[in-house]
N, C-alpha and C positions, 0 to 999 in steps of 0.2 A: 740586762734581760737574763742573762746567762747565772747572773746572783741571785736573783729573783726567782728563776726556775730551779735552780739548788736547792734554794731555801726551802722553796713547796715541797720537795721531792725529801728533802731530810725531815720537816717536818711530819710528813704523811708517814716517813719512815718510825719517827720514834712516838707519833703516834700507835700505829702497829703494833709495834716492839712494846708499850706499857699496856695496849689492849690484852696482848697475851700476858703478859704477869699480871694483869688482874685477875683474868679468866681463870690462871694457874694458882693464885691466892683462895681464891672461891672453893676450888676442888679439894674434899676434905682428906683424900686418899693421892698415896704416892703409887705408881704403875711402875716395878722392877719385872724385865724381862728374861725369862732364864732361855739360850736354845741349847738344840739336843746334840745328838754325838752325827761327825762327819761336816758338819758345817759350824759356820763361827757366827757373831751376832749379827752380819749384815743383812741376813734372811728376814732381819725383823724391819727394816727400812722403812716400805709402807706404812705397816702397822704404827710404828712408830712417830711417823709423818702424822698419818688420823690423829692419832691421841694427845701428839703436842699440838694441834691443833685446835682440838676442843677443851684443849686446858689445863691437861693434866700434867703432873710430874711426873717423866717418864726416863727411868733410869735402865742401861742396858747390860749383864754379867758378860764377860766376856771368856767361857768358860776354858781351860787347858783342855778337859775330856781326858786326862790320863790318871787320873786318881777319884774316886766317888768325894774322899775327905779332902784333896784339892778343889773340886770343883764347888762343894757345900763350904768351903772356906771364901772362896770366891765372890760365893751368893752374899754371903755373910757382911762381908767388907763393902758391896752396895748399897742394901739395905741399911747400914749403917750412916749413906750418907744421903737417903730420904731423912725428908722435912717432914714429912708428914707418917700417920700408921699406913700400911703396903699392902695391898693387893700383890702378892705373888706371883707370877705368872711362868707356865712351864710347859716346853714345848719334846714331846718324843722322849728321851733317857732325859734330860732338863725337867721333866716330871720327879723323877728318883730324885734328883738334886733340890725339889722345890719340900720335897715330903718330907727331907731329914733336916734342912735349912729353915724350914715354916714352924720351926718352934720356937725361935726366935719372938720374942716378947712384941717389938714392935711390926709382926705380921698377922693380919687383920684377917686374912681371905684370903685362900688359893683359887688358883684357876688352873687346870690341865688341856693342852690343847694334843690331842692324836698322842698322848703321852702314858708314861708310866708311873702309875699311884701303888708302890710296893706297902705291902704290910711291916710292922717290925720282923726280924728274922728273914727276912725274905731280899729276894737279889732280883735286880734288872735279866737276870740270865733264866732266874728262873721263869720270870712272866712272858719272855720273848720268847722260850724254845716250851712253856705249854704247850700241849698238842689242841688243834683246832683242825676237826675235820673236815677234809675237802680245800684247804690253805697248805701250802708247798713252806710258808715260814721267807723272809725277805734273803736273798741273793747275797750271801755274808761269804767272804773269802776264807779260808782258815787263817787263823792268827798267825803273823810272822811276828816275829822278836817282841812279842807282849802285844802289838797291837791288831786290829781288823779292820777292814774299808768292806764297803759294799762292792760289788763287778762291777767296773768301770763299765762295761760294754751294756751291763743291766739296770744301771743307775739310773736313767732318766724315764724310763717306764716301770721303774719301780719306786722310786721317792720322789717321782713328780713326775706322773703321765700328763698331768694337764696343767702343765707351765710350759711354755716355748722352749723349742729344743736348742735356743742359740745359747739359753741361761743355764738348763740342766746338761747338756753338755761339758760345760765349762765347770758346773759345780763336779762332775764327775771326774775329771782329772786334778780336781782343786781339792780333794776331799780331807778332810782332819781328822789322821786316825784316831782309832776309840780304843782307847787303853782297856785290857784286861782287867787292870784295875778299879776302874771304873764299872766293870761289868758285871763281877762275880761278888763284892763284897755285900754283904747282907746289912738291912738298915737296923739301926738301933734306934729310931722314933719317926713315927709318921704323922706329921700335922694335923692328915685331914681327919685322925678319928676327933679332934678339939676344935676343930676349927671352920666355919662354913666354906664349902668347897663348891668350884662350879666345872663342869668336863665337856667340851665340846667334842664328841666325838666323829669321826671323819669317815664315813659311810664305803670309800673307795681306796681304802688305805692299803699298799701291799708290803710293808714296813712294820707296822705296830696293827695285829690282826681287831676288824673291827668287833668282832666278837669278845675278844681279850680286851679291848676298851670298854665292852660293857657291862663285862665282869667286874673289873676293878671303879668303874662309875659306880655301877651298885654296891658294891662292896664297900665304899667312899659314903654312899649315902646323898651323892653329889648332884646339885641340880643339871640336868641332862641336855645338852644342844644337841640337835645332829644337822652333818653337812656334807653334802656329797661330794666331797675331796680327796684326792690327793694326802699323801701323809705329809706333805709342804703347805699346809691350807696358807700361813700368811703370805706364799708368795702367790698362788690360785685366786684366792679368795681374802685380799687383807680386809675391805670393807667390812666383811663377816664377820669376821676374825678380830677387830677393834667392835666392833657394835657388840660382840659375847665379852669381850675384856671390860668392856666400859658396863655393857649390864650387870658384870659380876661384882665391877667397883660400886655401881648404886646402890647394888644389893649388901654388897659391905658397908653401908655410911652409917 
């Protein structure tokens, strides 16, 4: 009996297991996830959950954050090992990194989540420290030895007021500093003036000002989401947040 129930249970098993490689054969686009500066790629977990689930190929950059041409070297080396053309995808400074990495031949579509869409010549420093009347600008420590963290003390109500304090707490003393280098260097090419772009912008953002997301959406030319989040929407809001990634990839097919 004990054979017999193995049997069903691995059966059923690799059944499953070839549903989703079909499902993932079907899907004409590969889904590369870029995140931003202070966190590493596990923020994307959910998201990432949804979208192998419905079939997609879902590839994750695991960025350094201490060099802008590190971390677009980075992008570079995963994208290279999609199967298919890529849907881009880039969350906060991970935007900077999707704009100058998305020229890449085998990138089909960007996607900018609560992120940053630089012009050529233009720096992540510059787009974060524009003045935006009536916004104070995100809770940044001065740089020690090349790098910057957000205030620990100010992190969870300011990069995710509305995620549970047991997660943003923990992200708050776990944080990955953001290299200078990363901050100041100016892009020398921006994908999205070539290439169809989509922005989800996060309406309750106190990180990346949401008014500055709608400049650079406009400026992009980019199809417009808005969501009342958090500058962390995939950990808030991943349903949303896969349901915009996934409408950007239909829109790329």
């Amino acid at each position: 009996m004990k054979r017999l129930f193995s049997g069903v249970l691995l059966a059923m098993a690799t059944t499953a297991s070839a549903s989703a490689q079909t499902r993932a054969a079907e899907k004409p686009v590969s889904i590369v996830l870029v995140h931003g500066a202070f966190v590493d790629a596990s923020g994307w977990k959910q998201v990432y959950d949804i979208l192998t689930h419905d079939g997609y190929e879902v590839l994750v950059v695991q960025n350094p954050t201490v060099t802008l041409d590190g971390d677009v070297e980075a992008t570079r080396q995963v994208i290279a090992k999609a199967t298919k053309p890529v849907l881009l995808v880039g969350h906060s400074y991970g935007g900077a990194v999707i704009t100058e990495a998305g020229t890449d031949p085998k990138v089909k579509s960007l996607a900018y989540i609560a992120a940053f869409a630089p012009d050529v010549g233009e720096s992540v420093f510059e787009l974060a420290t524009r003045p935006v009347p009536g916004e104070s600008g995100p809770p940044l420590l001065p740089p020690a030895d090349g790098f910057i963290i957000v205030d620990p003390a100010k992190f969870p109500t300011s990069f995710a007021q509305d995620v549970d304090i047991s997660v943003t707490g923990f992200m708050a003393v776990a944080q990955v500093p953001w290299g200078l280098g990363a901050v100041q260097p100016k892009l020398t090419k921006a994908a999205w003036k070539d290439k169809p772009t989509s922005f989800m912008l996060t309406t309750k953002d106190h990180m990346v000002s949401p008014a500055t997301q709608r400049f650079m959406a406009t400026r992009a030319k980019a199809k417009l989401v808005e969501l009342p989040s958090s500058h962390a929407a995939m950990l808030s809001h991943p349903k949303e947040v896969a349901a915009f990634i996934e409408g950007a990839a239909t829109d790329a097919d």
